[in-house]
C-alpha positions, 0 to 999 in steps of 0.5 A: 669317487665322491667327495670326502668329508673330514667330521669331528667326532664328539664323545656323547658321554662329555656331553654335559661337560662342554668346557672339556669335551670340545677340542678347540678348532686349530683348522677349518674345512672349506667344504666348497663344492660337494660333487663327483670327481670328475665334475671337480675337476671340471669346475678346476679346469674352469676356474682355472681358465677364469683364474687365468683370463682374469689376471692376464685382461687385468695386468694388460690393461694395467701395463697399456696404462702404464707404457701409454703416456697419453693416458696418464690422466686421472680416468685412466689412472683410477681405471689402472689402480682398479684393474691392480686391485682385481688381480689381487681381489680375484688371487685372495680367494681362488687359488685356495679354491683350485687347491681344494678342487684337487684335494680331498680334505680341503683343509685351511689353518686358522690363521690362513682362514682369517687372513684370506677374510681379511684381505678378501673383505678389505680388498672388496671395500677399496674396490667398492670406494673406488667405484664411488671415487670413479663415479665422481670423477665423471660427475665432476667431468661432465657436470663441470667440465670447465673446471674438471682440469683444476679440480681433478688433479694428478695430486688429488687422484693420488691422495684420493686412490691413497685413501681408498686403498687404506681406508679399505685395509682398515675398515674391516680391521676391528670386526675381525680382529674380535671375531679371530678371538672367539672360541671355535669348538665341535664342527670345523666345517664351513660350508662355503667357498670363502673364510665367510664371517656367516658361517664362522659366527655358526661354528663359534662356541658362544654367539656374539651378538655384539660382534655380528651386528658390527660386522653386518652394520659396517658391511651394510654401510660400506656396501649402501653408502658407496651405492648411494653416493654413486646413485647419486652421482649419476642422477646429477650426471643424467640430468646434465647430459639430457640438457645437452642440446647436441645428440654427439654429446649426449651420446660420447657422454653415455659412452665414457659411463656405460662402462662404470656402470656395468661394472657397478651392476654386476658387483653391486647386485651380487654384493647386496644379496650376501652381506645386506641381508643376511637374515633372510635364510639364504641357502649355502647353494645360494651363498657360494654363486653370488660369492663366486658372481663377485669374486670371480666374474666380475673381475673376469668381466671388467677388462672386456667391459672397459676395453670394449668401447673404449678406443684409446684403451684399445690402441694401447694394448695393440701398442703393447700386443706389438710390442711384446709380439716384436720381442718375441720374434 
């Protein structure tokens, strides 16, 4: 009760011929995780269950922001669009990947395969500008507080959460594009657990070096660019809050960023490993527990991490929790 592997066999005799030896890849293989029966359906039931939670902390802190007037503000609301984009983020890949748990050719269509890449990567771009954007929204908060209510708008937190959302879906747009017109021949099999560009540059018919250097130069730009900036962000924010001279202030300062900055530990760390560096020969046990670390469990983490010591945000969702609790009684 192993796992099955679907191979193409080539003829050894058309060898010398590749122009019509190869038949052209119409489907791929997520090869995913290669194990025992009983040990996929382990990882199912776990994924599931994170699959689960994710959505269901996601979409509670989405609808306490929402039902909560008080917390119409613009922390809150770029807290809301992030926890909206997470539920999509985490629904690009995973259940894709609990359908392949309980199959055994564990199939994807090529045009499934390249838009699960699409949104997957566009997704995780507007996450990562929208870090940055709540990065400088606590810098302008605390760095200038006078000024915060008249330079952070209702409308500039709009067009600035607009612009994350469609920058995002179209940085990754031209990169693959071109990689969707390459020829893919021979082996169809990708040995991750994501539509990964690594692994489709491996299983294309004649390399592209052109194609891959823009891929990894915008991933490396989005991924730096925005780390940089809310690097940035911070030490400007330190800097303020250690002039601070009352103890309650520092501390109510630290408290509103520990949250963010958890969060941006978490993604960042496991983002910079994959698509930063991708020569350094990571191996594909390697490649597929960082995808899964920001895929799945920062977005499994998030709620918690802003909910946990975050007193306003707990007493709408115990408004909400009660509410729903009386309509079901």
């Amino acid at each position: 009760n192993t796992c099955l592997l679907t191979l193409q066999v080539i003829d050894p005799m058309n060898v010398s011929e590749p122009d019509s030896s190869f038949a052209f890849v119409r489907e791929f293989i997520l090869l995913g995780f290669s194990c025992e029966w009983k040990i996929q359906i382990l990882l199912f039931s776990l994924f599931l269950t994170t699959y689960a939670l994710t959505i269901t902390g996601n979409g509670a802190i989405v609808c306490a922001l929402c039902c909560d007037r008080r917390l119409h503000i613009p922390m809150y609301m770029f807290l809301g669009n992030f926890s909206f984009l997470e539920i999509w983020y985490v629904s690009s890949t995973t259940p894709k990947m609990l359908i392949n748990f309980l199959s055994d050719k564990k199939t994807i269509s090529f045009v499934g395969c390249f838009l699960q890449f699409y949104f997957f990567f566009s997704l995780g771009t507007t996450e990562c500008l929208l870090l940055a954007v709540m990065a400088f929204d606590r810098y302008l908060a605390i760095c200038r507080p006078l000024h915060y209510p008249n330079l952070m708008t209702g409308h500039l937190c709009t067009k600035l959460v607009m612009t994350c959302w469609a920058c995002g879906f179209l940085w990754f747009l031209i990169p693959i594009v071109l990689i969707s017109q390459m020829s893919f021949c021979g082996s169809n099999i990708i040995d991750h657990v994501v539509c990964d560009p690594g692994p489709l540059f491996a299983l294309a018919c004649v390399s592209a070096p052109a194609t891959q250097l823009l891929c990894y130069t915008l991933s490396s730009l989005v991924i730096f660019g925005n780390f940089l900036f809310i690097l940035g962000s911070y030490t400007l924010v330190l800097t303020a809050v250690l002039r601070m001279p009352s103890a309650t202030g520092r501390h109510k300062a630290f408290s509103t960023c520990g949250s963010h900055l958890a969060v941006v530990s978490l993604f960042y760390g496991s983002l910079m490993v994959m698509y930063v560096s991708p020569g350094l020969g990571h191996s594909a046990a390697m490649q597929k527990v960082a995808t899964l670390f920001y895929a799945m469990v920062t977005p499994l983490f998030n709620p918690f991490i802003y909910s946990f010591r975050n007193k306003e945000i707990k007493a709408a969702l115990r408004k909400v929790l009660g509410y729903i609790l009386r309509h079901i009684r």
